[in-house]
Structure formats: structure tokens, C-alpha cells
C-alpha positions in Angstrom: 27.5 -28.9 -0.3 24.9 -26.8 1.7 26.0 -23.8 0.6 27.0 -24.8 -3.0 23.0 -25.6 -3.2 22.2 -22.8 -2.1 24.5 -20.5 -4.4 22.4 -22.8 -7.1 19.0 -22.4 -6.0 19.5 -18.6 -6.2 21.2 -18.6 -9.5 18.8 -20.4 -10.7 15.6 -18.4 -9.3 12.8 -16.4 -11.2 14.2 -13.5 -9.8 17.4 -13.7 -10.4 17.2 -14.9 -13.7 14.6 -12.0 -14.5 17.0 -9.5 -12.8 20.3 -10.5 -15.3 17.8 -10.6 -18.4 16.8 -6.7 -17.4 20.4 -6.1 -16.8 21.7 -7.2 -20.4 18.8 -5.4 -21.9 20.2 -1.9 -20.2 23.3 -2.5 -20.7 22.5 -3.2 -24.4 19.9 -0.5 -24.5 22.7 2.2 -23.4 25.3 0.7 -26.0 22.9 0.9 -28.7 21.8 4.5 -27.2 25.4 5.6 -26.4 26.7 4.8 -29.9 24.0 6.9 -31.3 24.1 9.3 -29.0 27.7 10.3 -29.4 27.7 9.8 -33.2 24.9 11.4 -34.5 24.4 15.4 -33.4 21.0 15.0 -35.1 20.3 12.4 -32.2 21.8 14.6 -29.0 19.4 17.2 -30.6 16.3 15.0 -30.2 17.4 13.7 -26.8 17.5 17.5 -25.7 14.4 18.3 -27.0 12.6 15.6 -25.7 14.7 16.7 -21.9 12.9 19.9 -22.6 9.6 18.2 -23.4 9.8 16.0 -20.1 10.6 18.5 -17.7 7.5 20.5 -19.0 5.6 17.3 -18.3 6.8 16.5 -15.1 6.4 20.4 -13.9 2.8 20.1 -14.7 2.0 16.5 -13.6 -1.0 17.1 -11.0 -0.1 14.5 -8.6 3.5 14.9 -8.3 5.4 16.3 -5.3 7.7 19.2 -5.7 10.3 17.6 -4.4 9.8 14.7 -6.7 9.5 17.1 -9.1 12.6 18.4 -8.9 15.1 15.6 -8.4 13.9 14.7 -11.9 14.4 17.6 -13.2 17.7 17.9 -12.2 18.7 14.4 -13.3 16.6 14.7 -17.2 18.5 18.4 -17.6 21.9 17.4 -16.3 22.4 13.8 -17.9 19.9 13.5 -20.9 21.5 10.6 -21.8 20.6 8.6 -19.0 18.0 11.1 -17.5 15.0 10.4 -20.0 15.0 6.8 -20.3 15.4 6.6 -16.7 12.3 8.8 -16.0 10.4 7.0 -18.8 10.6 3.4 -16.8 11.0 4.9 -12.9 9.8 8.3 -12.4 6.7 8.1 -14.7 3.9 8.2 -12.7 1.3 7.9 -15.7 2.3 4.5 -17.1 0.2 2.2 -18.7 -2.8 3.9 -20.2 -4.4 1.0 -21.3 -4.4 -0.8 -17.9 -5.2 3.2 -16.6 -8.0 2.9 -19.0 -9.2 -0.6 -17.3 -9.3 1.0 -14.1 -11.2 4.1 -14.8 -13.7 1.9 -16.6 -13.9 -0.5 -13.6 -14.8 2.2 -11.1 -17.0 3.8 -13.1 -18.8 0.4 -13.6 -19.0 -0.1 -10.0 -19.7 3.8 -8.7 -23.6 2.8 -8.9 -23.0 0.6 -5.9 -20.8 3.2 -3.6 -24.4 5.2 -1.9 -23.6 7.3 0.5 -26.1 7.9 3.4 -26.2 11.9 4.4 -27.9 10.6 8.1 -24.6 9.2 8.7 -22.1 12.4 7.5 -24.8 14.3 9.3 -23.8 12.6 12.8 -20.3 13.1 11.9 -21.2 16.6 11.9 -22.5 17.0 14.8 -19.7 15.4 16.6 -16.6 16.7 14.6 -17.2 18.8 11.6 -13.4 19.2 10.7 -13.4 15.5 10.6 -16.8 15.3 8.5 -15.1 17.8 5.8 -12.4 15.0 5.1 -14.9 11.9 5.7 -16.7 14.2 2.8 -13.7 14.6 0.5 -13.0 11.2 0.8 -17.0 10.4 -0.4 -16.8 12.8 -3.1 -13.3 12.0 -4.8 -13.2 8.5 -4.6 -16.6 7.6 -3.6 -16.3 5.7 -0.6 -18.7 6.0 1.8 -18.6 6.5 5.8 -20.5 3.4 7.3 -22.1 2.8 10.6 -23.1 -0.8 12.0 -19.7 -1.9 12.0 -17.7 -4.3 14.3 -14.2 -3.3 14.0 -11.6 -5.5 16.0 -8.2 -4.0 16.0 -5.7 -6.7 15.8 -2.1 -5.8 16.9 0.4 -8.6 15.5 0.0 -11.3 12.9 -0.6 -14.0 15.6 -4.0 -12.1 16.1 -5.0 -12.0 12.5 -3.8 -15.4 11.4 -6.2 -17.1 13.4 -9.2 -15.5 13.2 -8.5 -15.3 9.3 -7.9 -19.1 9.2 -11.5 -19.8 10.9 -13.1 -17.5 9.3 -12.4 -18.9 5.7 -13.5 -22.2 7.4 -16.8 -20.6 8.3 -17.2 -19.1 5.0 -20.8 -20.3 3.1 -20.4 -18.0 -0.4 -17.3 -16.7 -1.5 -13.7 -15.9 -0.4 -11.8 -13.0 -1.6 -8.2 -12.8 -1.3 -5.9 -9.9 -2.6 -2.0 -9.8 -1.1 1.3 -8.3 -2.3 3.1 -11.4 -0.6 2.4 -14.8 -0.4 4.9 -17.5 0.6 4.8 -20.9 0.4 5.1 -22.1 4.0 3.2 -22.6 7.0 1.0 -20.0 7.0 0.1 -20.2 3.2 -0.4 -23.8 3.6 -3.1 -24.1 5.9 -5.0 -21.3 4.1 -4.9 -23.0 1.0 -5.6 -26.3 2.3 -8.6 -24.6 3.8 -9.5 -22.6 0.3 -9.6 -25.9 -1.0 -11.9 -27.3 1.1 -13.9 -24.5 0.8 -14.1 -24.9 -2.8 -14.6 -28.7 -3.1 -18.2 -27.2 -0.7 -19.0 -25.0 -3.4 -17.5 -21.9 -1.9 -16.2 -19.2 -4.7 -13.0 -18.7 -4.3 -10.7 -15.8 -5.5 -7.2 -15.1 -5.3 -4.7 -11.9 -6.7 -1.2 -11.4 -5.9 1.7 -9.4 -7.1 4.0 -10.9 -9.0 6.5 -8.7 -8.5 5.9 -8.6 -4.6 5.8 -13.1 -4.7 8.3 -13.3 -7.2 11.0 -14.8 -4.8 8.3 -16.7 -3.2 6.0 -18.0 -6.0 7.4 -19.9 -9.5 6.3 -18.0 -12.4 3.3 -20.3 -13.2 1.6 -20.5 -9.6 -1.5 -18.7 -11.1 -1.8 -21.5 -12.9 -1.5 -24.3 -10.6 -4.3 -22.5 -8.0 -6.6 -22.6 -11.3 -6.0 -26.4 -11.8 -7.1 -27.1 -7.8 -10.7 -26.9 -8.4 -13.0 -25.4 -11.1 -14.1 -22.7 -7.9 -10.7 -21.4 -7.1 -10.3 -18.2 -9.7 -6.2 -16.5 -9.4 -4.6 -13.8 -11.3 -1.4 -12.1 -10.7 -1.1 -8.5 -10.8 1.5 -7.0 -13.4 3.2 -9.7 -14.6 6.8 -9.2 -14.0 8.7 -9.4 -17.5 12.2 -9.8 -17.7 12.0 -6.5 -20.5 11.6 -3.0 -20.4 8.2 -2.2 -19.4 7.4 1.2 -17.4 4.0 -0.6 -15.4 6.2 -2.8 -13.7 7.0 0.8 -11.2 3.3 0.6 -10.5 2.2 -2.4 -7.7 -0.8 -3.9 -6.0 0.5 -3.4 -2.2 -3.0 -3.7 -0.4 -3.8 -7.1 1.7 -7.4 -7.6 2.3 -9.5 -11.0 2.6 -13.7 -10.7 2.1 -15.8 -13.1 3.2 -19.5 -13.4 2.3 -19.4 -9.6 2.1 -19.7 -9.3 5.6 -16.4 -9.9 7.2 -12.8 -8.8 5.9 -9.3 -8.3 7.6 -6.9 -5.9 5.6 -3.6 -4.3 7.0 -0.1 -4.6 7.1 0.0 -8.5 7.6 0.9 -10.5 4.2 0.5 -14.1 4.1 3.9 -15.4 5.2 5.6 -16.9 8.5 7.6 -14.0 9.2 4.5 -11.9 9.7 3.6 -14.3 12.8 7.1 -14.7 13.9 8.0 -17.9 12.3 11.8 -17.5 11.3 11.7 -13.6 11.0 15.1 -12.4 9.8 14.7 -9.2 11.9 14.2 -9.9 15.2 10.4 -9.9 16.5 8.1 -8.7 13.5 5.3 -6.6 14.8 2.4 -5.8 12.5 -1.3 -4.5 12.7 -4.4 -5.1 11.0 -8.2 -4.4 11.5 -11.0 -7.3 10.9 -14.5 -5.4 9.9 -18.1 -6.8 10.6 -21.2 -5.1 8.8 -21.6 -2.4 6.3 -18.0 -1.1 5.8 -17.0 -4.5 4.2 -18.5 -3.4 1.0 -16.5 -0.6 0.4 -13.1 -3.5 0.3 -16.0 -5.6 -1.7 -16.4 -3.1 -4.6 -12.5 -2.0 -3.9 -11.7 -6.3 -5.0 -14.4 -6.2 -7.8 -13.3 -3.1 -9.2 -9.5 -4.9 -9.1 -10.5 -7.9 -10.8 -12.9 -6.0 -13.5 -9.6 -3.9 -14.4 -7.4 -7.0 -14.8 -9.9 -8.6 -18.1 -8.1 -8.5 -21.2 -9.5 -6.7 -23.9 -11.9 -3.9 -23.3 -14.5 -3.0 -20.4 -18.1 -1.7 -20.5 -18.3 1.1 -18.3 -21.8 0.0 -17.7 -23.9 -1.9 -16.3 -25.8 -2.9 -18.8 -28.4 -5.7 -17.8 -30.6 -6.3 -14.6 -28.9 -9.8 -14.4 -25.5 -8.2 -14.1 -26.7 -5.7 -11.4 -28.2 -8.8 -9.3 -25.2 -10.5 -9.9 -23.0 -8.0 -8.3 -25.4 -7.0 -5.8 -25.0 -11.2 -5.0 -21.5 -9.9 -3.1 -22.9 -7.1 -0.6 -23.4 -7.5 3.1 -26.9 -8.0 3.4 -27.6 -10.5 0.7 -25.8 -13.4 2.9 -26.4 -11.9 6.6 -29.7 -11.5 8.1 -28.9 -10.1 11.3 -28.5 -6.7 12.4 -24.9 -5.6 12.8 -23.5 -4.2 15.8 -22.9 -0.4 15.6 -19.1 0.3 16.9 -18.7 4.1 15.7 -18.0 5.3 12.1 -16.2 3.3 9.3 -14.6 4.4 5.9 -12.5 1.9 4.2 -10.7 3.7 1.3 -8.5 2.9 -1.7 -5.6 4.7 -3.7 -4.3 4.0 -6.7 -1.4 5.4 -9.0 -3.0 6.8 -12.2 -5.6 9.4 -10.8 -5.0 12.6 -10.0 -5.7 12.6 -5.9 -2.7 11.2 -4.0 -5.8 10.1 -1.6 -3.5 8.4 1.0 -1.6 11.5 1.2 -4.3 13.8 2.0 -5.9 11.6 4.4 -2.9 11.4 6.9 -2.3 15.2 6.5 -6.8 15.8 7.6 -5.3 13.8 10.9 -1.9 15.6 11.3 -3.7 18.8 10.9 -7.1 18.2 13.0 -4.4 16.7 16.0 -5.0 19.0 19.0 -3.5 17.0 21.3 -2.0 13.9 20.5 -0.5 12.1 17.1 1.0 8.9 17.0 2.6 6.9 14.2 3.0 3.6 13.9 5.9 3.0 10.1 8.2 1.0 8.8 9.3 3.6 6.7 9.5 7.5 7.3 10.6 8.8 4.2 7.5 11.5 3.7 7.4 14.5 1.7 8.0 18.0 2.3 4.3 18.6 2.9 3.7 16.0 5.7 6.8 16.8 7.3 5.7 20.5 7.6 2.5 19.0 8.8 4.3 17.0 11.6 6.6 19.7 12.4 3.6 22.3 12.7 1.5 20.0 14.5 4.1 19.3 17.4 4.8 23.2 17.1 1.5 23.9 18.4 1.8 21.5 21.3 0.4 18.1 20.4 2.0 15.4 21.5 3.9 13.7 18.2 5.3 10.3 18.6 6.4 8.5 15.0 7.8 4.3 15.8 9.8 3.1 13.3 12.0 -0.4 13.2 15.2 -0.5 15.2 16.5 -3.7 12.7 16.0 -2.6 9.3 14.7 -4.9 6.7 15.9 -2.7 3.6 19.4 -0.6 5.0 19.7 2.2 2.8 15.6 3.0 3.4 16.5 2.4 7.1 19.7 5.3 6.3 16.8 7.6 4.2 14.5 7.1 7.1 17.0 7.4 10.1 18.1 10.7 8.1 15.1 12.3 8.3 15.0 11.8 12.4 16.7 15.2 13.1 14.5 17.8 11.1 11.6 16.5 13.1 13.6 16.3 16.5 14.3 19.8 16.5 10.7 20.4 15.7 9.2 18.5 18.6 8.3 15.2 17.3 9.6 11.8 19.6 10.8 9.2 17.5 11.0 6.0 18.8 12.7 2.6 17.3 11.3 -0.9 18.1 13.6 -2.4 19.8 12.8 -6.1 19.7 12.7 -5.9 15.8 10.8 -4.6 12.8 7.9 -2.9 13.0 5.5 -3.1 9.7 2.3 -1.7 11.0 0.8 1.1 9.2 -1.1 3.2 12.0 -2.4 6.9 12.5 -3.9 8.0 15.9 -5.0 11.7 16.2 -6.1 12.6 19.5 -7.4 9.1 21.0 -10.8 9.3 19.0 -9.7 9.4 15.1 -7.4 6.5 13.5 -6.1 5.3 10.1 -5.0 1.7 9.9 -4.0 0.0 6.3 -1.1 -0.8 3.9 0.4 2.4 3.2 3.7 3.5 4.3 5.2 6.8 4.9 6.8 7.1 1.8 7.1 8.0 -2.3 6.0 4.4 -3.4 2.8 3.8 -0.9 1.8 7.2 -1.3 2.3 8.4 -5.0 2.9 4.9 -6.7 1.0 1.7 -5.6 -2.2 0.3 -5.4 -3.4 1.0 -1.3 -6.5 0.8 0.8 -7.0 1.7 4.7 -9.7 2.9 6.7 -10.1 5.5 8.6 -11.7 4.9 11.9 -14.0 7.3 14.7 -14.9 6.4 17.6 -15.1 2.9 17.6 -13.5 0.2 20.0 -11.0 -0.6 18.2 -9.6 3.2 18.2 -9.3 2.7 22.1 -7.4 -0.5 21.5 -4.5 1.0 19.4 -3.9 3.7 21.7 -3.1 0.5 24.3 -1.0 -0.7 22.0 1.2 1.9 21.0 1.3 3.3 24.3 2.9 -0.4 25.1 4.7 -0.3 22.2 6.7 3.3 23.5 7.6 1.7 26.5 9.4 -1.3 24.6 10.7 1.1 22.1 13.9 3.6 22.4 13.2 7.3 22.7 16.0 8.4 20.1 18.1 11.3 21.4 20.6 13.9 20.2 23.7 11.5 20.8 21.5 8.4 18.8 21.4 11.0 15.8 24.8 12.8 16.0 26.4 12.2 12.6 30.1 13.1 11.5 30.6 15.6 8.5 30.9 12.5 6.2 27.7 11.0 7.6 25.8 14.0 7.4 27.0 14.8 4.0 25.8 11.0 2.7 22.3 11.8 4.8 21.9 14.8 2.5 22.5 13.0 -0.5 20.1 10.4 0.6 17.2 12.7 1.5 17.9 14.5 -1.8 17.6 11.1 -3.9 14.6 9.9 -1.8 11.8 10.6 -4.0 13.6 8.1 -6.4 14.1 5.0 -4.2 
């Protein structure tokens, strides 16, 4: 009876039922398109020309790969038939123009409140100036500014973050800001709600957006809905509405985690809001993830990061503009030193970033390959997923050519197996270069971590690969000099020694292995 009920609650989940309503639709889709196809010559003509007219676009797209470029090219000019619809939903990586159109309008709205101050790029300077030409790209192409009078408190598994999160949403006095690709309905999720609504019943503002792609086996459809019946304070939306149709915006996802509190205090990383990130019934072995919790300044670049969000996600149009004094005081309301009197402590240099899917900077990108190539002694790596692209595996490659010390950690129990293959498979092109790789042995490691020569960092949501980097909504921040730098050097340096140094005989692969491995790496850009 046990396992009949649970053959019927899967059956009869959102996502299952959401998956077999897509499926018919393809399947109907390439009947329809087949039948046509094969028919009508007049339609095999348009179907080539518009293969020639999307492998112009995709050869002049600004923020694709080559590599990306070219397994789509390959698979629009070879199989037309299935190539160009295929691209059109998965490969497109300008989808949804109007929601595009949101976001542009959202950070230009908000661009008034992202000031830069020169004294601080100055001391950069003065300290590093490679480092203060990519703190400067950073300010000029997305606007986010380097920040001083920061606490930054690196926290190196979920356990860490979970508490200090919880008690500091029961110490909030203004508002609460909550964005997460995951939330599940357990323990974890439970007491932060119950405390959210607590909060709210005190006149605290509360905010809350998911994915609802990435809490679709964890959320019911309408959960948005029930959080806005709690209390008249508590405000959800849910990112990109999963519909069980066509609909090429569903590629594009809002992976970053970040909470804001008062404007003064927020936690973002790798941790998600469910058990499994603080080892309560993790399916693969010990789950080890990292996060940062930021005091002072540097919270408002996450602030305006949320606001810019939620602004995007109105229906109908947006005013690029601020238009009225009201409105400026209003969002001014959510910045640091509106609700905190007292001086911050100054714990080295701060730039919380985002990324997002329909400009033309792959920002995420660009910063990891400033701190592979400014490495002059030691790079380490903390993924769950290495499946990078040509130009950061050069990068690595070069890097340990030159003699800095290149360690990459990725999980030793996979949580998705034929990423785990793509990612295994690209062990022995870096192995021959140099780089260590190590595998977490007690588990899955989801921590997203860059250390470049024990003084620069970069902690955040973004994996090493196609999605996290050319696809989804990301944020991180890029750390110098501060405590907290020191603190994940401890921690990966722990982390090696309870990790296994992967050799030659860990990687040796038969002719048929190494012949799927190629195949895999080939296809990557797709996955």
C-alpha cells in the first residue's frame, strides 16, 4: 500500500502532470510539423530558410559562447526539422522581450540609487590595481558598487546560515526580503514562515519570490496565493510561472538566494531553504554548502538587486523613472542607513553583483576569469558542477601552467548523473594541465566559491556551467581582504583533506567510455 501511494502521489503531482501535458503538446507539435513538413516542399523551403536565418542569428549573438555556438549550429543545419523549434524554446538566449523589456526598465529606474564612491576604488588601487580594473568593470557595466564598512561572516554549511537567518528575521523591525530558487515545505521552511508571520502580525513588511519552476515539486501551484492570504504584510510572487505549454522564458530562471533585512543585513549563497541544505534527510550523503551574511553598506547593492526583481515582475508596463520625490523617499525607506544609526564595522572591500540572461555581459563569466587570470599563486574552487567553457578552461589550464597552485572540489555523490558524467569528463583536460581535482567524499558539495591567492574571493549562486553563467538570474560578491576571505581558505583547505585527490587510474576510461565522454562534452552547452 506504501508504495502504491507513493506511485499515486507522483502521478498525480504538478510536475508530473505539467511534464505529460508538455509531452503531448511535442509530440502533437512534431505530427502536425512532420506531416507538413514532408508533404509540402513549399514548407521544407521555409524551414531551410529560416535554418539559414538562425544560424546567422546565433553566429552573431553577443553573449554566446563559441562552443554554444556551434553545437547549434550543427544541430539547426543537420536536422531542420527538429533543429529550429528546438533552438526556438532551449537554445534561445533572447526570450521574452517583454519581460527583457521589464528588466531593462527596472534597472534603469533604480541606476539613480547605485553611487559609486571613487575614495574607495582609489584604495583599491593602491593595493591591487589589476583587481581595481575588474572591481571597475563591474561598476561600470552593471553598476554595482565596491563598498567599505562591511561585516562579512563567511558561513561554511547550512547549519551556520539557518540559524543566524532564523534570528535574524526574529530581530527584524522594518521589512524582510526573501528571494530563493527552492523552498520546501519542511522543517526548515516551517519555522521561517512561522517566524515571517510573526513578523508580519508586528507590522514587519514582508516579501517573498520564488521559482516556480525550481519549487515546483515542492510547492502546489497556488502557494503564492496562500502566503498572500496569511496576513495583509506578507507580499509573494513566483518567478516565471511554469505552464504546462510551449513557452521559450521557461529556459530562463531566478537561481539567486538572498534574504535582506532592514537594509542592513542579508545572507545569499548557495543554501536554498530546505532540510537537505542542513543535513536533514539529504539523499546524497553529507550536503556541504556556503554562504556569506553581510553587515553595512554592501547590503544595498542585494537591496536594489530585490527591488529591481520585483519592479520587473508588475504586469503591464514600467516607468523608467522616477518620477516624484515621494517615490524617491519611498525607495530610499529600504537603504542601510535609514533604519541603522551606528557606524558599521569596516572588514575590507565588498561588491555584491548580479547577472541576468537578456544583456549582453555574461558578468558572472568575466568575473571568475579577472580571478583565474590575476591568481599568482594559488586558485581554489569550490562546484557542484564543472562543466565550463572553452574560455575558463584555457584560463584554468594557463593559470596552473604558470605555476599557481589550482585545486577545483566537486561532489563525489552526484545529485544529477549525467552532469556528474559531463563534469567527471572534463577532469582529464585539466589534469594534464596541472589543475588537482578533488571529490567530496562524504557527499555533495553545492558551494559556489572562488579564492585567488588567499586575499581575493567570490562567493554566490553561480555554478560552473552553461545555465548559471549564460542563462539564469545570479548574484555573488566578490570579496578583498576581509575576514571572511581568511575563513574560506580554512575551509577548503579542510575540505582537501576530507576530499579525494583524483588520479590517472580514478579517470582512466575504456574506448567506449571515452567515446560517450566526447559526446557528452560536445552536447554540454545544451544540458
Amino acid at each position: 500500500m506504501r508504495f502504491l501511494g507513493k506511485i499515486y502521489k507522483v502521478i498525480f503531482s504538478r510536475a508530473f502532470i505539467t511534464a505529460m501535458l508538455i509531452i503531448l503538446q511535442v509530440v502533437w507539435f512534431f505530427l502536425v510539423y512532420g506531416h507538413l513538413f514532408n508533404g509540402y516542399k513549399y514548407v521544407r523551403m521555409m524551414v531551410s530558410l529560416l535554418a539559414f536565418i538562425y544560424t546567422v542569428y546565433v553566429l552573431n549573438s553577443n553573449k554566446t559562447e563559441r562552443e554554444y555556438e556551434t553545437i547549434w549550429i550543427m544541430a539547426i543545419l543537420l536536422f531542420p526539422f527538429f533543429g529550429v523549434p528546438f533552438y526556438m524554446i532551449c537554445g534561445n538566449q533572447r526570450q521574452g522581450r517583454k519581460y527583457a523589456k521589464r528588466v531593462e526598465d527596472a534597472k534603469i529606474k533604480y541606476s539613480a540609487f547605485h553611487n559609486q564612491d571613487m575614495n574607495v576604488l582609489d584604495e583599491i588601487y593602491k593595493n591591487d590595481s589589476r583587481l581595481h580594473s575588474t572591481c571597475n568593470y563591474i561598476v561600470k557595466s552593471q553598476r554595482y558598487p565596491v563598498h567599505k564598512n562591511t561585516q562579512v561572516t563567511y558561513l561554511s554549511c547550512g547549519e551556520e546560515q539557518y540559524e543566524g537567518l532564523l534570528n535574524a528575521i526574529r530581530n527584524a523591525e522594518h521589512y524582510i526580503f526573501m528571494e530563493y530558487f527552492m523552498i520546501e515545505r519542511s522543517t526548515v521552511w516551517n519555522s521561517i514562515l512561522a517566524a515571517l508571520k510573526q513578523k508580519a502580525e508586528e507590522g514587519v513588511e514582508v516579501r517573498i519570490l520564488y521559482d516556480d519552476l525550481g519549487c515546483i515539486t515542492w510547492l502546489p501551484k497556488r502557494y503564492d496565493r496562500y502566503l498572500n492570504s496569511l496576513h495583509k504584510n506578507i507580499h509573494c510572487k513566483k518567478f516565471n510561472r511554469v505552464k504546462p505549454l510551449f513557452t521559450m522564458l521557461t529556459n530562463n530562471r531566478d537561481h539567486r538566494k538572498m534574504t535582506i533585512i532592514d537594509g542592513y543585513i542579508a545572507y545569499t549563497g548557495g543554501i536554498n531553504l530546505a532540510d537537505r541544505y542542513i543535513n536533514i534527510n539529504s539523499p546524497f550523503g553529507k550536503w556541504k554548502d556556503a554562504g556569506v551574511r553581510l553587515e553595512g553598506e554592501a547590503v544595498q547593492n542585494l537591496t536594489i538587486m530585490y527591488l529591481e526583481m520585483w519592479e520587473s515582475m508588475k504586469i503591464g508596463r514600467s516607468s523608467r523613472k522616477i518620477e516624484t520625490p515621494e517615490e524617491m523617499k519611498r525607495i530610499s525607506s529600504y537603504l542601510p542607513h535609514h533604519h541603522h544609526d551606528a557606524m558599521f564595522v569596516n572588514d575590507g572591500f565588498v561588491q555584491p553583483f548580479g547577472d541576468e540572461p537578456f544583456d549582453d555581459i555574461p558578468l558572472s563569466e568575466n568575473a571568475y576569469l579577472e580571478l583565474i587570470n590575476q591568481s599568482e599563486k594559488c586558485l581554489y574552487v569550490f562546484t557542484p558542477y564543472l562543466v565550463p567553457s572553452t574560455a575558463m578552461i584555457d584560463a584554468l589550464k594557463l593559470a596552473a601552467g604558470r605555476g599557481v597552485d589550482v585545486r577545483i572540489v566537486t561532489p563525489h555523490i552526484p545529485d544529477k548523473k549525467l552532469i556528474f558524467r559531463i563534469t567527471r569528463s572534463n577532469y582529464k583536460k585539466l589534469m594534464v594541465a596541472g589543475v588537482k581535482i578533488y571529490e567530496y567524499t562524504p557527499g555533495f558539495i553545492h558551494s559556489k566559491c572562488m579564492l585567488s591567492d588567499n586575499d581575493k574571493a567570490i562567493v554566490g549562486t553561480v555554478n560552473l556551467d552553461y545555465r548559471s553563467l549564460f542563462l539564469h538570474f545570479e548574484d555573488a560578491v566578490l570579496l578583498y581582504k576581509c575576514e571572511a576571505v581568511a575563513e574560506l581558505r580554512k575551509d577548503m583547505i579542510k575540505t582537501f583533506k576530507e576530499s579525494h585527490l583524483q588520479t590517472e587510474e580514478d579517470i582512466r576510461r575504456n574506448i567506449f567510455g571515452k567515446l560517450f565522454d566526447s559526446l557528452l562534452i560536445f552536447f554540454a552547452p545544451m544540458v
